[in-house]
C-alpha positions, 0 to 999 in steps of 0.5 A, spaced: 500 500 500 506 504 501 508 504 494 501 505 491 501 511 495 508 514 493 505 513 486 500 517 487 503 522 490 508 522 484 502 521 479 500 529 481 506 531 482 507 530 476 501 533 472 503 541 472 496 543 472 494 538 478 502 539 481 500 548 481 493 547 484 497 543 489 502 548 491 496 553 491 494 549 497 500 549 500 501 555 501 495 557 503 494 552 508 501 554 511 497 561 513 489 558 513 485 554 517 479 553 513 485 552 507 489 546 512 483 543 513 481 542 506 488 540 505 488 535 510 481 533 506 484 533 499 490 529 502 486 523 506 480 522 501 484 523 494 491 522 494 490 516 501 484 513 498 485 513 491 492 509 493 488 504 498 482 503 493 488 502 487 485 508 482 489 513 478 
């Protein structure tokens, strides 16, 4: 499962459109509230479940 994660994460990071809205995240997460805990959404469903479920 692990390695299914590490995947996912790259399969973002990778994808320059996806990777600018994850960077928008971040940094606004570092100064937000509401913007972390959307974060931390994102993060467990779309990246955690699609890896633990095995969907791109």
């Amino acid at each position: 499962m692990g390695g299914a994660r590490v995947r996912t994460c790259l399969e973002v990071w990778g994808d320059e459109g996806r990777r600018a809205r994850m960077l928008a995240m971040l940094r606004s997460a570092m100064t937000n509230g509401r913007a972390g805990a959307r974060l931390r959404e994102f993060v467990t469903v779309a990246l955690f479940g699609r890896a633990r479920t095995g969907r791109p």
